[in-house]
Every structure is written in C-alpha cells, then in structure tokens.
C-alpha positions as CSV (number, residue, x, y, z in Angstrom):
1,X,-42.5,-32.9,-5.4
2,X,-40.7,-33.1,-1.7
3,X,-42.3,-35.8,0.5
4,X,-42.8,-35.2,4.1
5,X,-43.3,-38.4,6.4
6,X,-46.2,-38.5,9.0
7,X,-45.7,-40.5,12.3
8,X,-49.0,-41.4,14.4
9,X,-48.8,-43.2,17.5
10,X,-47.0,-46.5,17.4
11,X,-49.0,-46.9,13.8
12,X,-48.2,-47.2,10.2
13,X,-46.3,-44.1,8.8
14,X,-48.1,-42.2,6.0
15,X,-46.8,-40.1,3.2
16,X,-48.5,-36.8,2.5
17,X,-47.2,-34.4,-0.2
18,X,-45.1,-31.8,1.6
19,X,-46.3,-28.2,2.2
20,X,-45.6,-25.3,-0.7
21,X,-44.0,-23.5,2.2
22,X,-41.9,-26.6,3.2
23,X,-41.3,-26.8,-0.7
24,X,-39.6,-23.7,-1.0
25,X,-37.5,-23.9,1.6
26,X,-35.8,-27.3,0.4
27,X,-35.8,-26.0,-3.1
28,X,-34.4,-22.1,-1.9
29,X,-31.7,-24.1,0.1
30,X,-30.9,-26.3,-2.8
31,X,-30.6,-23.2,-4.8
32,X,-28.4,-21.4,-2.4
33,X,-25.9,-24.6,-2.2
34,X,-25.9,-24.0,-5.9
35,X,-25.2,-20.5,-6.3
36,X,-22.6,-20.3,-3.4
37,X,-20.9,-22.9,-5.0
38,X,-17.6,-21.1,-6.8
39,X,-14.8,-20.8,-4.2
40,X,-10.9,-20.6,-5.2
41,X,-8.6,-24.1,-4.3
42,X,-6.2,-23.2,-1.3
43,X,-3.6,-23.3,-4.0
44,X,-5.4,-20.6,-6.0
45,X,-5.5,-18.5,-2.5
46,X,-1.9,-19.3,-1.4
47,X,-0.8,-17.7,-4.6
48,X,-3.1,-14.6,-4.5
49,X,-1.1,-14.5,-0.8
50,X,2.2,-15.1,-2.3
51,X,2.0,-12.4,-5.3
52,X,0.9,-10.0,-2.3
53,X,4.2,-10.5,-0.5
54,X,6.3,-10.2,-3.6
55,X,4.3,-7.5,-5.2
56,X,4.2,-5.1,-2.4
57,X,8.3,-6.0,-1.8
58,X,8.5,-4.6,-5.7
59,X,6.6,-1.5,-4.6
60,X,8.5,-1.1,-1.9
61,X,12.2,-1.7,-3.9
62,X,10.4,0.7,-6.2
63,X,10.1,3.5,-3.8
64,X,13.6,3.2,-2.7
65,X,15.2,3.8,-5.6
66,X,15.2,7.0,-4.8
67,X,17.7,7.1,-2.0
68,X,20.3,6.0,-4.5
69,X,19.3,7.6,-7.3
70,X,19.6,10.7,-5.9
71,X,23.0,10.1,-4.8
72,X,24.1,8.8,-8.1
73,X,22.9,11.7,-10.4
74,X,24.1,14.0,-8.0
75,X,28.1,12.5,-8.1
76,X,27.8,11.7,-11.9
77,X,26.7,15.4,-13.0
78,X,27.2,17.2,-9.8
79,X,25.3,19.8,-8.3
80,X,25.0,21.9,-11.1
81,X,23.5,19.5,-13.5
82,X,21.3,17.9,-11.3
83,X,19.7,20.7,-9.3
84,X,17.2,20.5,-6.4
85,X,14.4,20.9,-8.6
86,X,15.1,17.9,-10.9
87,X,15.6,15.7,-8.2
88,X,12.6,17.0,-6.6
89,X,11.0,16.6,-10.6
90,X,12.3,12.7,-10.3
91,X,11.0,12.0,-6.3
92,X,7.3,13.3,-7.8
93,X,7.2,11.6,-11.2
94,X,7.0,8.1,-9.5
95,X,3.9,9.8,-6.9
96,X,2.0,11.2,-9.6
97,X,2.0,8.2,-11.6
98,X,0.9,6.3,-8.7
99,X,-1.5,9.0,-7.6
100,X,-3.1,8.4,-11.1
101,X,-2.6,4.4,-10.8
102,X,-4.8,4.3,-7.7
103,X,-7.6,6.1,-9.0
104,X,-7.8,4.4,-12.0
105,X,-7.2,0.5,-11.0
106,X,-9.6,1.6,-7.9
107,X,-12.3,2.1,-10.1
108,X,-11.5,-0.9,-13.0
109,X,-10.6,-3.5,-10.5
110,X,-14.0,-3.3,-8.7
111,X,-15.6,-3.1,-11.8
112,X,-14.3,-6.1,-14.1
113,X,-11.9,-8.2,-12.2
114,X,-8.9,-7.9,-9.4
115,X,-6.8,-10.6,-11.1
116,X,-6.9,-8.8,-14.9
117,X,-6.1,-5.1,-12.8
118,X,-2.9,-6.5,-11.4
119,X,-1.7,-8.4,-14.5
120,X,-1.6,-4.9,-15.5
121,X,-0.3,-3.2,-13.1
122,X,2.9,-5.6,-12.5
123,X,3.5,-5.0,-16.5
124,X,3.6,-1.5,-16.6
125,X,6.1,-1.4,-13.4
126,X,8.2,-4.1,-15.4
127,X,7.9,-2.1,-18.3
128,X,8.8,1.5,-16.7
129,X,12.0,-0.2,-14.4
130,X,13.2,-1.9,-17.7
131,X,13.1,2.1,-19.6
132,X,14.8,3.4,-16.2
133,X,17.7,1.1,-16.2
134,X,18.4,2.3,-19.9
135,X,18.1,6.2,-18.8
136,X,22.1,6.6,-18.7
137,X,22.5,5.8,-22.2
138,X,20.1,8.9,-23.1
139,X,22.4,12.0,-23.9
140,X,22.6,15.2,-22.9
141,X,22.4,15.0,-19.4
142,X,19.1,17.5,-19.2
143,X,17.2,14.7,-21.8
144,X,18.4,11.7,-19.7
145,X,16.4,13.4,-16.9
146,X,13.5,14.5,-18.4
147,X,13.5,11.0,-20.2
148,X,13.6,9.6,-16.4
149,X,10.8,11.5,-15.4
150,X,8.7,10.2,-17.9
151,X,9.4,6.3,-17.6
152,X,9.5,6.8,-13.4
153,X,5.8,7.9,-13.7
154,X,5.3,5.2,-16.2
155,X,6.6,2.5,-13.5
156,X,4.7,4.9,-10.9
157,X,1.4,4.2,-12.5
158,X,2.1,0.8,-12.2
159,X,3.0,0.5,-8.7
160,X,0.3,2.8,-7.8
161,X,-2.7,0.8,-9.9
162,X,-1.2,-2.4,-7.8
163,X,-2.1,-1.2,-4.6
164,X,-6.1,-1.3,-5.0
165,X,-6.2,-4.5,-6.1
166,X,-3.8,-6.1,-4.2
167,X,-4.6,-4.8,-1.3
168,X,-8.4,-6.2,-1.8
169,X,-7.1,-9.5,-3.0
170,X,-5.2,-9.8,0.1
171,X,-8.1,-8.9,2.6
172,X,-10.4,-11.1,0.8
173,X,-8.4,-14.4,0.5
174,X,-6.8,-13.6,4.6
175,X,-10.7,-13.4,5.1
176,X,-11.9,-16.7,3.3
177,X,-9.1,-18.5,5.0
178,X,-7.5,-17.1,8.6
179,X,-10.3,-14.0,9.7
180,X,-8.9,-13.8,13.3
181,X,-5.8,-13.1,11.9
182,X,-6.2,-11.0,8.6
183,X,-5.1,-7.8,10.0
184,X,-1.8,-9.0,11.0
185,X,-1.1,-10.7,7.7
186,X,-2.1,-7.9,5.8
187,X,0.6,-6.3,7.3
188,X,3.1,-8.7,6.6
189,X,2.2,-8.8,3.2
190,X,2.1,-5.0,2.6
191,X,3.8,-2.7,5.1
192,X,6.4,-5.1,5.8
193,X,7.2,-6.0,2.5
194,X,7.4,-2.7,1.4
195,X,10.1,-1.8,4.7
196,X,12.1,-5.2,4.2
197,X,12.8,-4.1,0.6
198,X,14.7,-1.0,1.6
199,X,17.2,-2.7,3.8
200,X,17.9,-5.3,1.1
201,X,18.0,-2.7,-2.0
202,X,20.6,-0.7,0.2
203,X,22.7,-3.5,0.9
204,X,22.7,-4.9,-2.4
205,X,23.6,-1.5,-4.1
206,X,26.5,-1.2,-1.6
207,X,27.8,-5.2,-2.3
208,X,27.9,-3.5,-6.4
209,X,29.9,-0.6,-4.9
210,X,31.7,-2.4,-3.2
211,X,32.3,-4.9,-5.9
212,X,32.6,-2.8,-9.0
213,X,35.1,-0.3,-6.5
214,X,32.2,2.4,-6.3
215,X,31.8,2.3,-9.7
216,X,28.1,4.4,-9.7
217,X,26.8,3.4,-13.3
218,X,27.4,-0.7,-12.7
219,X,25.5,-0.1,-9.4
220,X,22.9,2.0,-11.3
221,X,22.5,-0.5,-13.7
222,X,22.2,-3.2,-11.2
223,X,19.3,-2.7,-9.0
224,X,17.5,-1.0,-11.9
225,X,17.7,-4.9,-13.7
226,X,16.7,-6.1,-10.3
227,X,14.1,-3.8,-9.7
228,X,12.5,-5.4,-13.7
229,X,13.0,-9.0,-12.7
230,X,10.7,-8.6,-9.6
231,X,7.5,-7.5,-11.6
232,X,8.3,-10.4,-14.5
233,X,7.9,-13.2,-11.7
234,X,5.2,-11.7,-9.9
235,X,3.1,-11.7,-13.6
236,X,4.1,-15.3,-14.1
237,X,2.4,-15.8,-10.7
238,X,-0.8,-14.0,-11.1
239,X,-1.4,-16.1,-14.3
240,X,-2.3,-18.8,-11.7
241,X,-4.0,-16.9,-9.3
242,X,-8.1,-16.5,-8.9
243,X,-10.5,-13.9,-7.2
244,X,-11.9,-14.3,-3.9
245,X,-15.2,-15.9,-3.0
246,X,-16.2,-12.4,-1.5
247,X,-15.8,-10.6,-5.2
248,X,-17.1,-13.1,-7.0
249,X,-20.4,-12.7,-4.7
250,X,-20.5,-9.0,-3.7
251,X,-18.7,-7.4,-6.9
252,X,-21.7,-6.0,-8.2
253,X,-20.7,-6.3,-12.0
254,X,-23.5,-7.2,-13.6
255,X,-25.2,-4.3,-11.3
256,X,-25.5,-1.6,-13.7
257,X,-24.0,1.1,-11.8
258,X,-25.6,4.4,-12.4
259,X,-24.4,7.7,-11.1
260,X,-27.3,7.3,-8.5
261,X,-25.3,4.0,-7.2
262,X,-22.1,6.1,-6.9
263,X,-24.2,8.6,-4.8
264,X,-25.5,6.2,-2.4
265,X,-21.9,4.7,-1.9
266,X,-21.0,8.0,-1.0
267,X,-24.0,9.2,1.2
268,X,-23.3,5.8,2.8
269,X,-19.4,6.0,3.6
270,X,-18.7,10.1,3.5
271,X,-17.4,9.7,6.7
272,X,-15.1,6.5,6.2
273,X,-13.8,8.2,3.2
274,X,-12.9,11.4,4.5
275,X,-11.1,10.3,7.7
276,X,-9.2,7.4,6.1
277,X,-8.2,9.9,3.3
278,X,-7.0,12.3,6.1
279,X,-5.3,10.3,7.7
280,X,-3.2,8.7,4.5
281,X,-2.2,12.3,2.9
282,X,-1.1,13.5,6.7
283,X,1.1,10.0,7.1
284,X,2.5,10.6,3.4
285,X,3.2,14.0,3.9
286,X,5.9,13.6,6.7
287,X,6.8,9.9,5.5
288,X,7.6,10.1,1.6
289,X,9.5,13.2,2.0
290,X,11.9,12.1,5.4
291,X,12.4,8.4,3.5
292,X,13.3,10.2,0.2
293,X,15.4,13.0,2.1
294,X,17.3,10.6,4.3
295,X,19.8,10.2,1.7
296,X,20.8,13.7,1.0
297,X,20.8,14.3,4.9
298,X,23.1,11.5,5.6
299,X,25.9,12.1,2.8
300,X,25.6,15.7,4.1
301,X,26.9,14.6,7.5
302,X,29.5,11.7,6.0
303,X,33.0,13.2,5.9
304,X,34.3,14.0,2.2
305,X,30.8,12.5,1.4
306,X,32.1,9.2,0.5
307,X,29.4,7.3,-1.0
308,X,30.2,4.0,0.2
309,X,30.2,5.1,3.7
310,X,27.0,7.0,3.1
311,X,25.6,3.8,1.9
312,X,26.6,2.2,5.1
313,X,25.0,4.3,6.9
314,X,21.5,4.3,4.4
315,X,21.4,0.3,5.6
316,X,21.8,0.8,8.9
317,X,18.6,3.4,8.9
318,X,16.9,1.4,6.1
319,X,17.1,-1.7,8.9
320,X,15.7,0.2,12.3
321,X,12.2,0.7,10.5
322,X,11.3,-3.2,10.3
323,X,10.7,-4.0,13.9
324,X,8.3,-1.7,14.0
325,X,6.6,-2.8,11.6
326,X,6.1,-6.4,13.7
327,X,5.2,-4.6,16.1
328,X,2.9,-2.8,14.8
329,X,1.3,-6.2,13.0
330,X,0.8,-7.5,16.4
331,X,-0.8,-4.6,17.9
332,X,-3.7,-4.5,15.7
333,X,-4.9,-7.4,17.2
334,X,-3.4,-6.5,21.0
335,X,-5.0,-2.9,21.3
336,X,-7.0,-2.6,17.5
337,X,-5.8,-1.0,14.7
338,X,-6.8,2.6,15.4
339,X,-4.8,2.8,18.8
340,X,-2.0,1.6,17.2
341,X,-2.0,4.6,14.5
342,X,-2.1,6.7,17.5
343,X,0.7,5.1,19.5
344,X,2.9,5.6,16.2
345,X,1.8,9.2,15.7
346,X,2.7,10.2,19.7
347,X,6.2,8.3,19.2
348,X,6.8,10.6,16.1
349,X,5.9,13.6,17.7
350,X,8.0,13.3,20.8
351,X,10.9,12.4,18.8
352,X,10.1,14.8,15.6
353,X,11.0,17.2,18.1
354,X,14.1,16.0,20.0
355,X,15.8,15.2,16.7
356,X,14.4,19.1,15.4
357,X,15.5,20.8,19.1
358,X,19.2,18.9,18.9
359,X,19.9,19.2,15.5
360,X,23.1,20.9,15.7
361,X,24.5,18.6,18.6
362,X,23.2,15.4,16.5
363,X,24.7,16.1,13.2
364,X,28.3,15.9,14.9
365,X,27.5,12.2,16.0
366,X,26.3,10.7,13.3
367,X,25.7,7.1,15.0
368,X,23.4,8.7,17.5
369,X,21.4,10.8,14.6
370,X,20.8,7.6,12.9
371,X,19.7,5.7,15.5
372,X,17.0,8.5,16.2
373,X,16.2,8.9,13.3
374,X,15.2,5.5,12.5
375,X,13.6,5.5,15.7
376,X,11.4,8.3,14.1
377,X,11.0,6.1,11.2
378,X,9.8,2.8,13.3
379,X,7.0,4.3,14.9
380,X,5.4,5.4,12.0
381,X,5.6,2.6,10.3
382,X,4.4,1.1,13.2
383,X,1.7,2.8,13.9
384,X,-0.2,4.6,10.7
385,X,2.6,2.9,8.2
386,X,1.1,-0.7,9.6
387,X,-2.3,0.4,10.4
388,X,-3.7,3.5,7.3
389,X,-3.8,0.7,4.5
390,X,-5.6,-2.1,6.4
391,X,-7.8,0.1,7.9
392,X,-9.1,2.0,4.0
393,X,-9.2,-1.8,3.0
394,X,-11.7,-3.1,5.6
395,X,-13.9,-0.2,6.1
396,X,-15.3,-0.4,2.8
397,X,-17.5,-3.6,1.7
398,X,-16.0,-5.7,-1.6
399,X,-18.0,-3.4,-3.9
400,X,-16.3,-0.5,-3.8
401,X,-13.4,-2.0,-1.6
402,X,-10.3,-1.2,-4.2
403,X,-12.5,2.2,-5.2
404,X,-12.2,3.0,-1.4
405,X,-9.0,2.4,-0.5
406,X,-8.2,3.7,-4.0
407,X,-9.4,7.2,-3.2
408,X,-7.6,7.5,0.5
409,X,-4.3,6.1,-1.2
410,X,-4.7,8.5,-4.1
411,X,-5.0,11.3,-1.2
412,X,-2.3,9.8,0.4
413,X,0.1,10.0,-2.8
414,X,-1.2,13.8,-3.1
415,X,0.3,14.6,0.7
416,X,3.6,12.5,-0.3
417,X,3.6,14.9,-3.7
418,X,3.0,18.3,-1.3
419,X,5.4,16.7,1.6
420,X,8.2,16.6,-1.2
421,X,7.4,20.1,-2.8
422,X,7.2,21.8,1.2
423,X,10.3,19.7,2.8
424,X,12.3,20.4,0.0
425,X,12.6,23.7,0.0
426,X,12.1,24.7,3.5
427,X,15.4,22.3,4.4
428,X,17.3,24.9,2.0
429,X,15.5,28.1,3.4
430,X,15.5,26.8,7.5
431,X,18.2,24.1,7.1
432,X,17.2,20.2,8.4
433,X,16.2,20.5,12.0
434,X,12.9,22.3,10.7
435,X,11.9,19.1,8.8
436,X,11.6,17.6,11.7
437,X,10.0,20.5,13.5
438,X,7.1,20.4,10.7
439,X,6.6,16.4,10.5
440,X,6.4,16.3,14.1
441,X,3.7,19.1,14.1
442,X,1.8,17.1,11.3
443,X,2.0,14.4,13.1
444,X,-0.1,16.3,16.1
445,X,-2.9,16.4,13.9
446,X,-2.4,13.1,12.6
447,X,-3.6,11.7,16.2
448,X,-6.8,14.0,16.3
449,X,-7.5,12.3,12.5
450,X,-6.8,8.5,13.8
451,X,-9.3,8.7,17.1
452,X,-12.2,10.0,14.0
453,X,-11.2,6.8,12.4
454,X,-13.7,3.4,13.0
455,X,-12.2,0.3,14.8
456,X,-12.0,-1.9,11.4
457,X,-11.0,-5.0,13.1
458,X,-14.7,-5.2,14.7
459,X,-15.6,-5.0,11.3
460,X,-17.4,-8.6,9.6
461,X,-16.5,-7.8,5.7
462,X,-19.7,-10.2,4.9
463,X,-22.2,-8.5,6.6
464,X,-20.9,-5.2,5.4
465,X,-21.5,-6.5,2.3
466,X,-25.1,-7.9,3.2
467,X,-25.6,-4.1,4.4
468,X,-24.6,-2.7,1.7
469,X,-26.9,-5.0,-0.2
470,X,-29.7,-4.1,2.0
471,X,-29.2,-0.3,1.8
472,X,-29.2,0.1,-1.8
473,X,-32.5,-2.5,-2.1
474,X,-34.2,-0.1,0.2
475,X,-33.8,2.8,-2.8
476,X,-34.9,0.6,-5.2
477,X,-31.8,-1.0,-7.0
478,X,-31.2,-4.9,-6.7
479,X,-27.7,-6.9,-6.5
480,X,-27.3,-9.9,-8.6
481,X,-25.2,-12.9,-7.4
482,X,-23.1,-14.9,-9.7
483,X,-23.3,-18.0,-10.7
C-alpha cells in the first residue's frame, strides 16, 4: 500500500496509509509509464526516414520511365507498330496498378502493420521493373507490348501500395522526432524525391546514348536494371526499420472493426475525404498527362527528331520543376500548406494559358517553350505537387491515416488515368496548345477545391487521435492500447 507522510507543527511526522483516491492515481500513473513504454531507437526512425527518401525517389524513377519509353518504342517499331493507343495502353497500366495498390495497402497497412505493407510493396516494384527490363526479348512486337502492359501494372501496384504506408511512416516518425518541422520534411522525402528522380533518370539515359552512340536497346536496358536495383536496397533497409510510437498506440488492431466503425470514420471525416480527394484527381489530371506528354511534344519540335537532342532537352525540363518544389517545402510553414496549393494553382493558370495562346510562336523557339513550360511544371509542384500528399496524410488521425490518404491518392491515380485518356486524344483532334488550354482551366477549379481544404499544419496528430478515441467511445465502441 502507498504511504503518505503527515507533517504537524514543528512535531514528530506520522505515517497514515494513503487515500484509495491517492492510491489510484500513483498506481494509474505507474501504469501509464508502463503501457507508453514501446518507442522506436532514433536509429530505427532514421531508417523509416531514410527508406522514405529512397522509396519515394524509386516511385518517382518509376513514373518517368515513361518519357523514354515512349520515345524508344516509338523509334524501334515506328509509328505504325506502336500506335497512340498502346502508348496511351502502357502510360495507364503503371496508374491502374497503382490506383489498385493504394486502395489495397491503404486498407492492410492500417490494419496489420506499415513496416510488413511496404516490404511488400518495394518487392512487387522490384519484381515488375526486373519483368520490364526483359520486355524486348518478348517477340512479336504486339506480344512484347501487351507483355509490358501487364508487368508495368505489376510494378504499378507496387509503387502505388508504397505510397499509404510510406507516406504514414513518414508523418509519424517526422512527428515523434522534429513536429515544427514535419511538413517540410515530408516534402523532401516525397515530392522532392519523386522530382529529383526525373532529372537524374534523363541524364543518365542520355550518358547510355551517348555512350552506347544512341544505341536505344542498351539505354532501354540500362535504366530498366537501375530502376530494379533501387527497390532491392530499399527492402534490405526496411528489414531494420520499426513502426512509429503513434501506430503502435492509435492503430486500433486489436479493435474489432465492424462495418459500424467504418461508418463512423466516415460520418466523421466526409468532408476531409471528399476535398482532399478532389483536389488530388484535379492535380493528377493536368500533371500525369503534361509529365508523360512532354516527351512526345518535345521530339515533335527537335529538328529530324534526333533523340539525343530530344533528350537534352527532356533534362533541361526535367531540372526546372525542383526548385519549386523547395519552395514549395518552405512555404508550408511560411503561409500553411493550403495557400501554398493555391499559389501553385494561380501560377499554372496564368501560364497554362500563355503557353496555350502562343503556341504557334513558342514551338519555333524551342529554348523559350521549355523554359515555360517547366515554369508551368514548377508551380505545381510547388504548390498542390508539395502540398496534396501532406495535406491527405495529416488530416486523418493514425487509424485510418494510410486508409485516408489511400482513398484521395487512389482518386488522384483515377484523374491521372482520365487526364491521359482526354489529353491524348484531344492533342491529335485540337493539336498541343489546347492541352494547355484544358489544364489551365482545371486548374481554375483546382483553387476553388484547395480554399475547401482544412489548414493541416494546425493540426496536433495526437489529439486527433485522442478525438477520434473519444468520438467512437461516445457510440459505444472502446480502443485498446498496446502493450
């Protein structure tokens, strides 16, 4: 029994047997010490951080590929072989694998663990890049490219389940360790990542180009090896790596979760859901499609088409994109993250439409095209490209955090799928400048979305989880904490 010690007067002290209340408050704080007791080593976190940076660099070589696959396929089996409707096939294969990754490693990786999701997700992209760099050996030309749409939406699946997880991983441990600064790391770790790796794919596919004298199928082969060798060190990595002390508290897996659960989470965060869903599709819907497109529009302008040259030019507009992308990290501290989404939106309306109204003068001056067009491409990934992801990630409480962000990725994926299938054909029908027209348009209503957005830097991710907790005890279902 606790002992509480009696003082009267100058006198003798005397020991009386505590009070039950006093009793239970020693032992409840006791307890507590106990229970809160799990928390990863700094080694642990600086790994989860680490695998972050790499993984979301592999997701971002991964998207890439595009640019010069496109160009590849189109000089080995010309236009005839590889029509506008495979290479549209190929651009969607990797988005609706992903679009099916998110949804599913949303859902899992709340529900069992975020370290086991990703272990998964990195093998299936190592797996699907490894059956991609073989695709040229496949013949006839028609089977290699069906066979290419079927392992690219195997390594989609892959990238797409990693970016639930991670992106929760990432919040979490930037949370446990530097709060007042987790929305400009989370930047660095995904947005930036994922722009530095298209720069650095570009270059090195022009050094094997260059090297190989613009043989295509050594540079295919290449960056397709490289592209496998990321995933394979970023699973040795996550062999070593723990979950957060916010998932291991707030996680809710030994919560049986009936479909009553799932319709409280929704009653509770409609709104979050819808908005941040919004606002991804209407960012991937002008974004996926002008990355993907960049390629075709450049070697259109190039002279004889020279690949090398059009490669040149693919760095140069590959590079423009990554200051913004600073930028935009330090602005969602400066102004918050949801002005910042609209400051990138404005920038890519206003110059949607210059680059859409002087098209025809533009594509004689190819320097000056380039330069606005990766102006076009720097503010939005400074603005929604920095700020969409961070904001799905800490509007949602650890729960259903990857299920969250799952969902408005999964809508963003969609808009990148039905930017691809609209901008596609509509640059045949109208020619390029009304591209440009029609992202900065989408854009316009890409502002109205971000002011309906909350202000998720105000946001304490432990007391939206006590909420949470709270909210679902008040209609009768209790949380257990781990161990």
């Amino acid at each position: 029994m606790a002992i509480a010690e009696e003082r009267t007067g100058d006198g003798p002290r005397h020991e009386q047997p505590a009070s039950k209340t006093e009793t239970t408050v020693v032992n409840q704080d006791v307890e507590d010490a106990t229970i809160r007791s799990y928390r990863p080593t700094k080694w642990q976190s600086n790994i989860t951080i680490l695998s972050c940076y790499i993984a979301n660099f592999s997701d971002g070589f991964q998207n890439t590929l595009a640019n010069p696959t496109n160009v590849i396929f189109k000089q080995l089996l010309g236009s005839d072989g590889y029509p506008s409707e495979m290479k549209t096939r190929i651009s969607n294969s990797l988005i609706v694998g992903a679009i099916l990754g998110v949804v599913v490693l949303g859902y899992t990786s709340d529900m069992f663990s975020r370290r086991a999701g990703l272990l998964f997700t990195s093998s299936l992209v190592a797996i699907g890049t490894l059956m991609s760099a073989l695709a040229l050996q496949v013949h006839p030309s028609n089977d290699m490219l069906w066979y290419f749409v079927v392992v690219r939406g195997i390594a989609g699946f892959g990238v797409g389940g990693e970016y639930p997880p991670s992106a929760a991983a990432g919040i979490e441990e930037s949370d446990d360790f530097l709060r007042r600064y987790r929305g400009p790391l989370f930047v660095s770790f995904t947005t930036l990542m994922a722009t530095v790796a298209g720069p650095i794919l570009m270059i090195i596919y022009l050094i094997c180009l260059i090297a190989s004298d613009n043989n295509l199928t050594i540079a295919f082969h290449a960056i397709y090896s490289i592209a496998t060798i990321l995933p394979v060190i970023i699973i040795v990595l996550r062999l070593f790596m723990a979950d957060s002390t916010l998932f291991h508290y707030s996680n809710f897996t030994r919560q049986r979760r009936s479909p009553q659960i799932y319709l409280l989470l929704v009653r509770r965060y409609w709104w979050r859901m819808l908005t941040t869903s919004l606002a991804f599709f209407l960012y991937d819907f002008i974004n996926f499609p002008n990355s993907i497109m960049s390629s075709t529009i450049i070697s259109s302008l190039v002279k004889d088409h020279n690949v090398r040259t059009t490669a040149i030019w693919q760095v140069i507009l590959a590079v423009l994109p990554v200051p913004g992308v600073i930028i935009g990290a330090w602005l969602t501290n400066a102004i918050g993250r949801r002005k910042t989404g609209m400051l990138g939106f404005a920038g890519y309306v206003v110059l949607g439409f210059i680059i859409g109204g002087t098209y025809s003068k533009l594509s004689q001056h190819i320097a000056a095209f380039v330069v606005l067009y990766g102006l076009l491409q720097a503010f939005g990934h400074m603005g929604p490209g920095a700020t969409i992801g961070l904001i799905s990630t800490e509007s949602f409480p650890t729960a259903m955090r990857s299920m969250g962000y799952g969902v408005a990725t999964a809508f963003g994926r969609t808009g990148a799928a039905v930017g691809t299938q609209c901008f596609s054909p509509l640059q045949d029908r109208a020619g390029n400048s009304s591209t440009f027209y029609l992202a900065g348009g989408v854009a316009v209503l890409g502002m109205m979305v971000y002011w309906l957005l909350p202000e998720s830097g105000d946001l304490d991710l432990e007391k939206e989880d006590q909420l949470l907790k709270e909210y679902l005890m008040e209609h009768g279902y209790t949380t257990d904490v781990k161990d």
